[in-house]
C-alpha positions in Angstrom: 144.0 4.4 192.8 143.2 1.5 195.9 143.1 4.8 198.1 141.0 7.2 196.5 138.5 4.7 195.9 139.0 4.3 199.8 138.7 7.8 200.0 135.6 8.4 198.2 134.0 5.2 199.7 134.4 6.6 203.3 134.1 10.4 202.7 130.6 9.9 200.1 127.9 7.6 199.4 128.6 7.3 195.5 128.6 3.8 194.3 131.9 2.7 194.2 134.0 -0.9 192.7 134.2 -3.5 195.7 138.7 -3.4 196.2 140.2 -5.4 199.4 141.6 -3.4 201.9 144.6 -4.6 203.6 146.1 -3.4 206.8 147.3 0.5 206.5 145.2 0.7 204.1 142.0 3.1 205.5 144.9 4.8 207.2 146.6 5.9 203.8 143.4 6.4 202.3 143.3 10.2 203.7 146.4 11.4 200.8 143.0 11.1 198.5 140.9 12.9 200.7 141.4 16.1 198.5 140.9 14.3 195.7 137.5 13.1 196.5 136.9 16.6 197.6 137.7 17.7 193.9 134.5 15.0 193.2 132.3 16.2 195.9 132.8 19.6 194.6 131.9 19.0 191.1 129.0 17.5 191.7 127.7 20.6 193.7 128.8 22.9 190.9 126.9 21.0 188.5 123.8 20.6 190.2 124.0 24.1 191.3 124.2 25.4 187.3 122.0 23.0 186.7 119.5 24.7 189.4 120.6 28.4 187.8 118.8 27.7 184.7 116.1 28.6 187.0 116.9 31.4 189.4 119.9 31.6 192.0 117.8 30.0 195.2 116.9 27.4 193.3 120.7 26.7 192.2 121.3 27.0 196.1 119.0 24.4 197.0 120.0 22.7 194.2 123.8 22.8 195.3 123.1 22.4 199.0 120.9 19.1 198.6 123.7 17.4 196.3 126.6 18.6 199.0 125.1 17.2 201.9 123.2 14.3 200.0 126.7 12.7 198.1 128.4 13.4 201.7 125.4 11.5 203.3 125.8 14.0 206.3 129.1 13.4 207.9 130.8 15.8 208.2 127.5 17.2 209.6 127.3 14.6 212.1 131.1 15.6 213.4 130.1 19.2 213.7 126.7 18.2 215.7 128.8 16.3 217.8 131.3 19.0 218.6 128.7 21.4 219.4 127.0 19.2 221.8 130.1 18.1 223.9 131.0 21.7 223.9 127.9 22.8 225.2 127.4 20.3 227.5 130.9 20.1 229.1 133.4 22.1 227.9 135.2 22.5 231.0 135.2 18.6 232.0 137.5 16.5 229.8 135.8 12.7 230.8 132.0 14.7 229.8 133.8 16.4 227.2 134.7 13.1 225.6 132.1 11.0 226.7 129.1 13.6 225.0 131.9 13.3 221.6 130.9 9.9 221.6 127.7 9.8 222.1 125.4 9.0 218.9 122.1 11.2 220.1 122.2 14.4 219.0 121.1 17.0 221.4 119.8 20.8 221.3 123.3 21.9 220.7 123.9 19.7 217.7 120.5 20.3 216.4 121.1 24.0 216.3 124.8 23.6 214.5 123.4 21.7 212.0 120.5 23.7 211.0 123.0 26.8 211.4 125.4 25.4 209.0 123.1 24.4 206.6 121.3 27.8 206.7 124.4 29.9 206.3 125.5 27.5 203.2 122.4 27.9 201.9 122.4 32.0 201.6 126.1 32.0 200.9 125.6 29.4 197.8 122.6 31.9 196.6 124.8 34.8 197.0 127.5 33.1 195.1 125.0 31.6 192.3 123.6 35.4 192.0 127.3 36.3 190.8 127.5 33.3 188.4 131.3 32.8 189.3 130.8 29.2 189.8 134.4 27.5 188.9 135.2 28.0 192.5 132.4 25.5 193.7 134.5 22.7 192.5 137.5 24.0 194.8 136.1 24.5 198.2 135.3 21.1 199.2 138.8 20.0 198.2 140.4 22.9 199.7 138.6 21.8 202.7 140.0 18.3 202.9 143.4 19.4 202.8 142.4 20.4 206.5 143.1 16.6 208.2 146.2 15.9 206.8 147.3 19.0 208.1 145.1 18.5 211.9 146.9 15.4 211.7 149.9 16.0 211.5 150.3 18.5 214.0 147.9 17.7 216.6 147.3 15.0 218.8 144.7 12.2 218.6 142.3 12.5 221.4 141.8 8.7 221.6 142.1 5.7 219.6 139.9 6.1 216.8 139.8 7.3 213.2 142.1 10.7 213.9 145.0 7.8 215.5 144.8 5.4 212.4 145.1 8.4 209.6 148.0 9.4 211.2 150.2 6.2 210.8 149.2 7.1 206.9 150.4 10.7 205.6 153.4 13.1 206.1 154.0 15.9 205.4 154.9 15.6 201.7 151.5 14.7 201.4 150.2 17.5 202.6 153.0 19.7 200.2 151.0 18.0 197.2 148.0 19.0 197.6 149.1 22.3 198.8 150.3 23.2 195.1 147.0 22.8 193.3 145.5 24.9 195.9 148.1 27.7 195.4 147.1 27.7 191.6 143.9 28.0 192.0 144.9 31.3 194.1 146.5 32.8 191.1 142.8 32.2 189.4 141.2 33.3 192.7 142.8 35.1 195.5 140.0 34.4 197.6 141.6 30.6 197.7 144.0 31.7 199.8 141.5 31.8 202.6 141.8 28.2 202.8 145.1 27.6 204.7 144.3 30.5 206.8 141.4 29.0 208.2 142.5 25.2 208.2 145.6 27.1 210.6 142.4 28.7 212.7 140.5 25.3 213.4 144.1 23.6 214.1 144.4 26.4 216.7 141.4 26.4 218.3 141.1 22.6 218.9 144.6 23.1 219.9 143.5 25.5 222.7 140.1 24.5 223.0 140.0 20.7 223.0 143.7 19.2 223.3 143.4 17.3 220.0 141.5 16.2 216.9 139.8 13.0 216.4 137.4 12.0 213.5 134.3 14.5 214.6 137.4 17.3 214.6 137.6 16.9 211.2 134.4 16.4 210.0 133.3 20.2 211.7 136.4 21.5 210.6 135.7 21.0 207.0 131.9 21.6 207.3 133.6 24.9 209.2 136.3 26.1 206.1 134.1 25.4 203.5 131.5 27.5 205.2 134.2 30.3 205.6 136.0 29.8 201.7 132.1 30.3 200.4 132.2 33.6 202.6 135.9 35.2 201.0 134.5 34.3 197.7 131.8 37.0 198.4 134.5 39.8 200.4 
């Protein structure tokens, strides 16, 4: 339990018990981070039926304030800087990397962000005006399946967060959490576009960027959960 309290200390802001982390520790946390997905995405379902006693933009706002509020923005943050060392140097490696690490945030990030948060926004009101709910509480753990499998296959770009999680998982790991998902698909077929687009984001940064480090991640779930709220409505 050490590493899902890891887990959801790193990938949330709820208040968690103190633990002491040894060595390989932070690393191994990432086999939870479907787990705390399955927290995150609770949350959002609740306060999004909470907001649907209401009407269906308020249970939008509702569940869109509570997703990026628990998350505190991260994954946010990784997609913002993607954008920006995209749009600023896509075709120069050294820029490419030097804009990814960067901590301002420039037009190009500012306009992801507010993009992303749009689109989730009218997708969650689109999904609330159905009432099928149940699969709020999938997504964001669907989504998190995403590193392992990034990690896995592709290469760090330097010696950050994306190099330490990979000393931590294989690919049994990933099988896991793979088997949930797969029931949920017999609930939902529109599950199933989860794997299909964690394979698209591993293949674009593939072609696109040479690797995956912790920003990587952080756009790619922003990115699939984005795209599972879409299938749910197709």
């Amino acid at each position: 339990m050490k590493g899902l309290v890891i887990a959801l200390q790193f990938l949330t802001r709820l208040p968690m018990p103190r633990v002491q982390v040894e060595e390989g520790d932070f690393a191994r946390s990432m086999r939870w981070f479907p787990a705390a997905g399955l927290v995150i995405g609770a949350l959002v379902m609740g306060a999004a039926m909470i907001g649907l006693r209401i009407d269906s933009w308020i249970a939008a706002l509702c569940g869109l304030f509570i997703w990026v509020g628990v998350t505190g923005g991260l994954h946010l943050d990784g997609l913002s800087d993607l954008a920006d060392a995209r749009g600023a140097a896509h075709r120069d490696r050294a820029r490419f990397l030097a804009v990814m690490a960067d901590p301002h945030v420039g037009s190009f990030g500012v306009m992801a962000i507010a993009l992303q948060l749009i689109a989730k926004l009218v997708l969650l009101h689109a999904v609330a005006e159905t009432g099928h709910m149940w699969p709020l509480v999938v997504i964001p753990f669907a989504a998190r399946i995403g590193p392992l499998f990034w990690t896995l296959w592709l290469p760090p770009l330097h010696a950050g967060l994306g190099a330490q999680f990979r000393q931590g998982i294989a690919p049994t790991h990933l099988i896991i959490w793979l088997l949930p998902l797969a029931a949920g698909a017999a609930c939902d077929p529109a599950m199933l576009a989860a794997p299909v687009l964690i394979l698209l984001w591993g293949l674009w940064l593939k072609r696109n960027v040479g690797g995956v480090s912790g920003d990587c991640h952080g756009a790619g779930i922003e990115l699939v959960e984005t795209g599972m709220l879409l299938a749910l409505l197709l």
